[in-house]
Every structure is written in C-alpha cells, then in structure tokens.
C-alpha positions, 0 to 999 in steps of 0.5 A, spaced: 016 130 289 023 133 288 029 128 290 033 128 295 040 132 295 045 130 300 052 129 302 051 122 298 050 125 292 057 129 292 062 125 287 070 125 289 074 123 283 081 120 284 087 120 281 085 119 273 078 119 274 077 126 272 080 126 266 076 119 263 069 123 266 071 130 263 076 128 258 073 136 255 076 139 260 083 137 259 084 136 251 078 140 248 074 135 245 073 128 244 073 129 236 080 129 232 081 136 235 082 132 242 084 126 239 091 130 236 091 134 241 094 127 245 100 127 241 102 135 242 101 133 249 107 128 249 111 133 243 111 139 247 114 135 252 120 133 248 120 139 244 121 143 251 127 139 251 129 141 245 127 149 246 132 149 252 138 145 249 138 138 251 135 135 245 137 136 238 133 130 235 125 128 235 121 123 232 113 121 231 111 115 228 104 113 227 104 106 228 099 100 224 097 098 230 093 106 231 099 107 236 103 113 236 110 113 238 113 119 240 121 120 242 127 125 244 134 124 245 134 129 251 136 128 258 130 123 259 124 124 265 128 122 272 127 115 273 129 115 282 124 114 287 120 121 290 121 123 296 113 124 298 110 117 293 114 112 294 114 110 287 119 113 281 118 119 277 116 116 272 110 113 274 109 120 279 109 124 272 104 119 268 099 117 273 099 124 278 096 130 275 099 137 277 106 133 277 111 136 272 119 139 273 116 145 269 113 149 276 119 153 276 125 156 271 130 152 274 129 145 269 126 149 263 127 157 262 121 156 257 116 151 257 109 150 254 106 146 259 106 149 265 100 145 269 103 139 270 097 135 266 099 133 259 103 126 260 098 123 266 091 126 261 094 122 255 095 116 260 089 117 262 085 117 255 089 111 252 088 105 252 095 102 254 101 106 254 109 105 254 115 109 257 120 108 255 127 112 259 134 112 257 138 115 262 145 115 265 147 109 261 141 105 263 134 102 259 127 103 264 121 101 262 113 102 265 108 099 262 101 103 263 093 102 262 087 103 263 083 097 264 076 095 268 074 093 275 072 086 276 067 088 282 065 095 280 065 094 272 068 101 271 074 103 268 081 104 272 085 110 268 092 110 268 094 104 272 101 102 272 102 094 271 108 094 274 113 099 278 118 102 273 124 097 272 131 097 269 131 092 262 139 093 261 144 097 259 145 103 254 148 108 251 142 112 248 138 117 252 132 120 251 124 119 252 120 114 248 113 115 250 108 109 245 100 111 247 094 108 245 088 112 245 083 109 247 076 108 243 072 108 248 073 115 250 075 117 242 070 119 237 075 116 232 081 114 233 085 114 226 090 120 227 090 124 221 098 124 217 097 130 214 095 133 220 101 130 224 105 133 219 103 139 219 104 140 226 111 138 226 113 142 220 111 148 223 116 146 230 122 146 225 120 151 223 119 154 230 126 151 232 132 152 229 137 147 227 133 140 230 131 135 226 123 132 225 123 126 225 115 124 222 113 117 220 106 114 218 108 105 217 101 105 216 102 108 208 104 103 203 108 108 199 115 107 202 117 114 199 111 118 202 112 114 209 118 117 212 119 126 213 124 129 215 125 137 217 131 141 220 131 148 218 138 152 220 133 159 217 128 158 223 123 163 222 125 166 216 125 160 213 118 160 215 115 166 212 118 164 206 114 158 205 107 161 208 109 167 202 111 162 197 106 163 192 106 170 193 111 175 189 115 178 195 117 186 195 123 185 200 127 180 203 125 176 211 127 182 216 129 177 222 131 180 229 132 177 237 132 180 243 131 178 250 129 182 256 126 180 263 128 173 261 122 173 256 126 172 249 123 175 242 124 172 235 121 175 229 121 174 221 117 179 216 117 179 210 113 183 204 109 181 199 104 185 193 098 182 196 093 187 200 093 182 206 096 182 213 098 176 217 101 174 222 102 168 226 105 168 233 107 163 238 108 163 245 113 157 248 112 153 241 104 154 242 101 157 237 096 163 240 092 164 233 087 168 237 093 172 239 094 175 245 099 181 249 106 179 245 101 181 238 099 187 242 106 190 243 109 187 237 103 191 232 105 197 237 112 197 235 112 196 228 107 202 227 111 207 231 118 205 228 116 206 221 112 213 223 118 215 226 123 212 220 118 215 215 118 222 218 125 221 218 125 221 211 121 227 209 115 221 207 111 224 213 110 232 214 109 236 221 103 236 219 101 230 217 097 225 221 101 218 222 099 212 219 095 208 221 098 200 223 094 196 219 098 200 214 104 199 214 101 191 215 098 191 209 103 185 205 105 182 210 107 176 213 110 176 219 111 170 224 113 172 232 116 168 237 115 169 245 119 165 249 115 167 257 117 164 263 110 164 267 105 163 260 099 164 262 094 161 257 087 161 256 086 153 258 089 148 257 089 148 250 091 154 250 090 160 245 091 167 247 096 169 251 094 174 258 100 176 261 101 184 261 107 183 263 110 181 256 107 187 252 112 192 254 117 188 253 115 185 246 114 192 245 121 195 247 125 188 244 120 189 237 122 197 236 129 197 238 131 192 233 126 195 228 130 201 229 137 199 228 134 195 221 131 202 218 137 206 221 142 201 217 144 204 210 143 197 207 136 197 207 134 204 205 131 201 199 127 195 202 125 200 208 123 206 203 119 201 198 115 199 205 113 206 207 111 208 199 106 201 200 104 204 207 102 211 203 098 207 198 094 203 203 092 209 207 089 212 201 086 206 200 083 205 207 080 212 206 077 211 200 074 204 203 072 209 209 068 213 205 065 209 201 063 204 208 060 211 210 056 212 204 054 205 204 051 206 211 047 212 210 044 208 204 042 203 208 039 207 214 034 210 209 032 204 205 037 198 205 038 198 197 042 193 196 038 189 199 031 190 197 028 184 192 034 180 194 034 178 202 028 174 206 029 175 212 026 171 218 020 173 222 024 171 229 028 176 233 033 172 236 040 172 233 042 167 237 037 162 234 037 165 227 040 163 220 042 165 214 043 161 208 047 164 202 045 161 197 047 160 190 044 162 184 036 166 183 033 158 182 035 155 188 033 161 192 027 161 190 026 153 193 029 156 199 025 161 200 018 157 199 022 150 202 024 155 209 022 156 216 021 163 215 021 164 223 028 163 223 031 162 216 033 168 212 035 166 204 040 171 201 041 169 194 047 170 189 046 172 182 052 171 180 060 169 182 062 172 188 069 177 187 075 173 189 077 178 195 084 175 194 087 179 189 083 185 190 083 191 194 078 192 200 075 198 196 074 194 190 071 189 195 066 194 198 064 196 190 061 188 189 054 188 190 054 181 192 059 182 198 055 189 200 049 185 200 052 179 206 055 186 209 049 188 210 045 182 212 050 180 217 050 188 220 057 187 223 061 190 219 068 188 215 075 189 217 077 194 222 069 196 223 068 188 224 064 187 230 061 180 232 056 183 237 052 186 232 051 179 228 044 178 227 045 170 225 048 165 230 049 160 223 051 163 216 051 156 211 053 156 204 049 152 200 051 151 194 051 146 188 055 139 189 059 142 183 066 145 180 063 152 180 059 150 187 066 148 190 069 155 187 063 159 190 065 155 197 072 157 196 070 164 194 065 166 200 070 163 206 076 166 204 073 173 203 070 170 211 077 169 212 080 175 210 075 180 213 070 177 218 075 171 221 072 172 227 065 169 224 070 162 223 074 163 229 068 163 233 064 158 231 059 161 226 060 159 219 057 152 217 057 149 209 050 146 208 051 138 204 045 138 199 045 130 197 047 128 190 043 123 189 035 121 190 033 113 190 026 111 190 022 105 190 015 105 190 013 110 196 020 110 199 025 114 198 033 115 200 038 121 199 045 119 198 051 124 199 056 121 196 057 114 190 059 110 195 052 111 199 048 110 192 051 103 191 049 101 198 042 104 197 041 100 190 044 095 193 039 095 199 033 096 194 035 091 189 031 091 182 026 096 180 028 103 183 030 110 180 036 114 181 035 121 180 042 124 179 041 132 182 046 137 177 044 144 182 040 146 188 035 149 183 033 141 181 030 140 188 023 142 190 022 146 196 019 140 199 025 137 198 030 142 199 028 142 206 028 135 207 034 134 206 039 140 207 035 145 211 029 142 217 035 142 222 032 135 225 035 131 218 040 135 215 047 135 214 052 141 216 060 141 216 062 147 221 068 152 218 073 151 223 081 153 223 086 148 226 091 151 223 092 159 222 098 158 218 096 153 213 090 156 211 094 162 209 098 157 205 092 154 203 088 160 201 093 164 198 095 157 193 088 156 192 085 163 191 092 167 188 095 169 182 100 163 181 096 158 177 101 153 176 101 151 184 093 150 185 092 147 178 097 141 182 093 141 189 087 141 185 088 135 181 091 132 188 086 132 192 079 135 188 074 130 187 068 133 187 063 127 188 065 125 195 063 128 201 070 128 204 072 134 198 067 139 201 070 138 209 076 139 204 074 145 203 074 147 210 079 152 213 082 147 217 
C-alpha cells in the first residue's frame, strides 16, 4: 500500500538549514572542489574591495588547527544596527542568505558574488567561525557555530553566540574572517597548499598592483611557509608566466577599455607552438567553460587582422578571409570583463550568459586591436602574426582534407581499426566504456577478462605522438591517434562534437610505470588539446592496476601502493607471497578483471581541470620543447609507486 503524502510531509528549511541539508546546491560539492571553494567565497569578498579601490592588502593563512584566515585592509563589513532585523550587519551578512551590499552598483561597480549567499554558506558549513571588523577606529568581534540541539539532536548552522561587540579601540581597518569547515559535512577537511596558492597567484595576476599575501603554518619549512605576490604588470605579466617554457615570437600586446560600464582588459602574446589558449575571467572569476565575453573577443580578434591583413597586400580581393582559429593558432591570451549584473551559470560560476556584454567585448576588443596594428611601432610583430595565420590555414586545409579522406575510409570499411578494437555488444553510449590499453599483452587479458556487453578494448602498439610539439595534420597522420578518433566517433578540434560519443567512460589503463606515466601524459594531453570537452564534461577516467599481489593460503589481497603492501604483510604475518606486477600484461584476465575492470571493486580517478590556467602550465612544462623545467618538476614530484602520483597526473 502506498504511503500516504500530505501537507505533513512538505519540509520549510529555515535560515541556514538549506545549506547543511544540500550543501551541493551552493558549493559544488562536498569533496575538496566544495571544500576550497569555502575559501574563494570569503577571498572574493576581499578582493571586490580590492577590484573596486578600498583595498590594497589581502592575506590567507591555513592555520594548524585546519582553520583558515582570510583578511583585507578595505572599508570593513558595516558593524550598525539594520533597520528590518535588529541585529548588526555583520551578523545580518554571515547568518542570512541573499543578504549582501552587492544587489546594486552603488558599493561595488563589479563584483563576483552577486547572490548575497557566500559568507552565510561558509558560516553555514563551518564548524565555528569568526569576524572580525576594523571600522571607524574601532575593533568588533562575532563569534559563530554550528552546534546541536539538545532536544532535537539535529544541528543548528550558523548560530551567533553572542551579538556583535566592540573589544577596543584600533587604527586598523579591514575584515578578518577565520572559518572552521565542518568535518561533518566535508568529506576531507585538509586544505591543500598548492591549490590555495595557485588561486592566489592567478588574483595577483588578475589584480594590478595588490599585494597576496599566502601563509600555510602548518609547514615546517620557514621558507616555504610564507608567498607574497603583487604584480604592477598585471596581465601581461600573466601571460608571461603561462608562456614561460614556451619560445615567444612577440611581445604581450595589452589594451583596456570601457563601454556601457562593462571594463575590457586583455594581454596576448605569441609563441611558436601550434596551440591556442585562452583564459577569460568575468569579476575575477574564472569562466573556463567560456561564455559571451570570449565570443565577442574571438570575433574582434578575427575581424582585425583580416582587415589589418588586406590592408597589407597578404589577403587579395579574392581570397576568402581567414578563418580565426587561424589567427589563434600560438596564442595565449588572458581576457578580463569587468560586468556590472554578471549572470553566471550557479552559483560556482563557469560561463557567462549575458548577451549584452558580447557587443560591447567586441567593440572594445577591435577598436583597440585597430590602433595596435595601425601603429607604425608594430609593423613587425603584426605582420610575423599574419605570415603564421597564413601557414596555419594551409595546414588547417591539408588537416581538412586528410579529415575527409579518413572518413570516407572509414565509411567503407573502418580501416584503421580492423584487428585492433573490440568493441562491445551494448548500444548504449550512455552505459558504454572504452579501455585504451597499453601494449598488445595486456590487451589481450583485457579482451578475455572484459564484460563484452558494455566494455570495448582499443590496444596501443606503441607510444602514442606527443601532440604538444606536433602540427594537427601530423596528429592525424598517427595511427595510434586515428584509431581513438575513430573509436570515439566525435571528431577532433573544430569537428569535435560530444553527441556523437559512442562511450560515456574512456579509461587509460596503463602500466604502474615511467613509460606508463608517459602514455598517461601522452593520451590526456592530446584529450586536452583537441577533445577538452571529453575532460570538461566528466568523460575521461584513469584506471588504477595494483602494484602488488599478496597471497596466504587461499586468500588474496591486492595492494595499490607500499604503504598498503606493508599493512597487508603485517596483517598476514609469516607465510605469504608477494607478487610485485611489473605491467598489465603479467596479470591473467581473471585478475585483470578483479582488480581494475569489474566495476563492483575497481579503482578510477576521474580526469578533471580546477584550474584552466595551470594546467596550460603544466602541460606545456611537462610535454614541451624546454627540457630543463620538466627534468625538475619531475625529479620534485614524480614518484611512481604511490598512488597520489597517478592522481597527479590528473589535469587539475
């Protein structure tokens, strides 16, 4: 019998509640994409003072107890009574959600959080917090947590201890807001340092001429301790940094402008590599599934050097104009939008929908284009632009051609995959995987050890092109590539459609070695470079085979990293086997099934990007001409018998 559904049943969630029952909704997540996004919350109230000139000073320090301090020498949240709650701003701001000064334009002309929820929902998830207000020559201090009803037993979020008090006198100014997130709610609540400084080097970067302050107490090496960063170069120093292990053919081109009160800033630069990028921001936030600002700035950039390049004699009055992935080929631009009424998708942001801000990027964009390629200066820089736009597009069309030729084969007959992939009875993309597996041996295993109905094998026979130093039509030319092109079905670059995905998971697997690390590196950077939307969407996985096998008698226990094999020979004490697994191929297909395919006990990492900019570090450190830099990054951080190298790996 069906149970009964009334009015009874219908839940009100009051105040704070919300945020502890769906903390989701409001952070992303509970894991440390969630739990960092804490800290952004309360840094992007400081840095919209900041953006908007009252502060010139911003400080974050991870203190040993787990906490985190963040601070501001700016005009400090308003400490008086309000006029509808009768209690002070301050408490008004951090228990009540949708209450911010940022509804209008008239205390911030741009802001990033707009919804009014992002101090009261870091209240909400923390366990106590504390602010602290430097105003008008005087300290104020309000103490919060979230603590449990006696009666009820369930947790109340947020809850004032005490109303706001005065504790003394002060010439300092500013917000000091000290969170504890909340282990109940967290998954993990260990803040990672080199996330956290990532983020605050990428605001100085964003923010001219303020000093970050980043402090991690809980390291012991004083000189690692303590970052500071203030760039008076802004963007362009930016750009110097993501193109620093690459060889650059011009100078930063940097330009502003404002219109309709929505500010432009951009930096670009050139290099001789066969890739674009670019990182847009809106308010600070980064955007990095893109948005209106990006299309109208694409679309300036392409009409000003076709009219720059007919204007020169490059283009004739009869040639087609360029296209403008063309004249992005090399480049790294960063773009900065300053909006007044941001319209973000979430609360976490991502992309930005507002129609209004694309005519004006793009009028901003080509008008001060324009005046750089006019200006008798930059004749040489804007013409070695063009001469590589030129060579990119007879490239483009020889990749365009040999794309067509490609599909025509494969229409008759699928050639380049015939003895290579098995693919998997089921019909449904949605339920689909697809293991690219390194090596003919462990292919093999895959194929016996697999669920065929929903498990397609691609083996590799060899090691992959590094697409990083390669043209796209010498990408295309590699067999190994052509052959997960057409096992995917979506296309490549320009062509790249994600509806057409004929496998919801693509796992690497790949042995627990330098070369598998290699292959790894290899396959997620060639996804990043020309099918980023497979990672952006959640489609790449890394598969994890164990490195050990221990056995006494009849019972067997697989190990993934040393640390697990010295419990696991502890525990079985005297008697046991250890089998060390050198590759994939050494396992049966009974046993590469147990441990890395039967989706009941395997173990995945899934492939996803934090942060757009440092992984175009990253990948151009690890993957690009320059050895000297990935020779130290890899003697810093590689180790290739623990699991938290393969996460690692991970495009984050």
């Amino acid at each position: 019998m069906a149970k009964e559904y009334s009015a009874n049943d219908i839940q009100i969630l009051e105040g704070l509640d919300a945020v502890r029952m769906r903390p989701g909704m409001y952070i992303g997540s509970t894991g440390p994409r969630g739990l960092h996004h804490m800290i952004w919350e309360i840094v992007d109230n400081a840095i919209d003072e900041a953006a908007n000139g009252y502060a010139t000073e911003i400080t974050v320090t991870l203190k040993k107890d787990g906490s985190c301090l963040v601070t501001d020498n700016g005009r400090g949240v308003p400490v008086d009574i309000h006029p509808q709650l009768g209690v002070s701003a301050v408490e008004v701001v951090y228990t009540q959600l949708h209450a911010g000064g940022k509804f209008n334009n008239k205390n911030y002309a741009y802001s990033g959080g707009l919804h009014g929820v992002g101090a009261s929902v870091v209240n909400a998830l923390s366990e106590w917090m504390v602010v602290d207000v430097y105003k008008d020559y005087a300290h104020y201090q309000q103490r919060f947590a979230s603590v449990e009803d006696p009666k009820t037993h369930k947790i109340i979020s947020g809850r004032p201890l005490a109303p706001l008090a005065k504790l003394g006198n002060t010439r300092k100014r500013g917000t000091h807001v000290c969170f504890l997130p909340d282990r109940r709610v967290f998954e993990d609540v260990n803040f990672q340092s080199d996330v956290v400084r990532r983020r605050i080097r990428e605001l100085a970067y964003l923010n001219r001429g303020v000093k970050f302050v980043f402090t991690d107490e809980r390291l012991k090496d004083e000189e690692k301790r303590v970052s500071e960063y203030c760039y008076e170069g802004g963007l362009a120093d930016f750009v110097r940094y993501l193109n620093a292990e690459k060889t650059p053919i011009t100078e930063p081109i940097t330009f502003e402008g404002r219109q309709d009160g929505t500010l432009v800033r951009v930096a670009i630069q050139y290099t001789d590599s066969y890739t674009e990028n670019l990182f847009s921001y809106v308010n600070n936030v980064p955007t990095g599934e893109g948005g209106t600002h990006e299309t109208g700035f694409k679309a300036a950039l392409t009409k000003a050097f076709n009219d720059y390049a007919r204007r020169i004699g490059v283009l004739k009055e009869k040639d087609n104009n360029l296209a403008g992935d063309d004249f992005r080929e090399g480049m790294t631009a960063v773009l900065y939008a300053g909006v007044k009424n941001p319209q973000f998708e979430g609360q976490t942001k991502g992309r930005l929908g507002n129609t209004e801000v694309r005519p004006v990027v793009e009028a901003v964009c080509l008008e001060q284009l324009s005046i750089f390629l006019d200006d008798l200066k930059h004749q040489e820089m804007a013409q070695r632009i063009v001469e590589k736009a030129v060579k990119a597009a007879k490239v483009r069309e020889a990749a365009r051609k040999a794309r067509d030729v490609a599909r025509q084969k494969n229409a008759i007959e699928a050639a380049p995959l015939v003895g290579k992939l098995s693919s998997c009875t089921g019909r449904n993309p949605a339920e689909n995987e697809l293991f690219i597996v390194e090596g003919d041996s462990a292919g093999g295993s895959a194929k016996q050890g697999r669920d065929r109905h929903f498990q397609a094998i691609l083996p590799l026979r060899g090691k992959p092109l590094n697409v990083e130093k390669k043209r796209l039509d010498q990408v295309l030319e590699n067999e190994e590539f052509r052959s997960i092109i057409t096992a995917l079905s979506t296309g490549i670059g320009e062509d790249f459609d994600l509806s057409h995905l004929k496998y919801n998971r693509v796992i690497i697997l790949s042995d627990a070695d330098q070369d598998g690390a290699h292959i790894r590196a290899i396959l997620l950077t060639f996804f990043f470079r020309y099918m980023k939307e497979l990672i952006t969407d959640g489609h790449v996985y890394i598969g994890m085979p164990p490195l050990y096998r221990v056995q006494k008698g009849e019972k067997v226990q697989y190990c993934y990293d040393d640390n697990a094999l010295k419990e696991a020979t502890k525990k079985a004490g005297k008697g046991y086997t250890v089998q060390r697994y050198k590759g994939l191929g050494e396992m049966n297909p009974e046993q590469l099934w147990e441990t890395t395919m039967n989706p009941n006990g395997r173990k995945l990492v899934q492939v996803t990007i934090e942060d757009f900019a440092e992984v175009e570090h990253r990948v151009t450190v690890l993957m690009g001409d320059k050895v000297e830099p990935r020779r130290e990054y890899i003697q810093q951080f590689a180790n290739f018998n623990r699991v938290d190298d393969f996460q690692s790996t991970q495009l984050e």
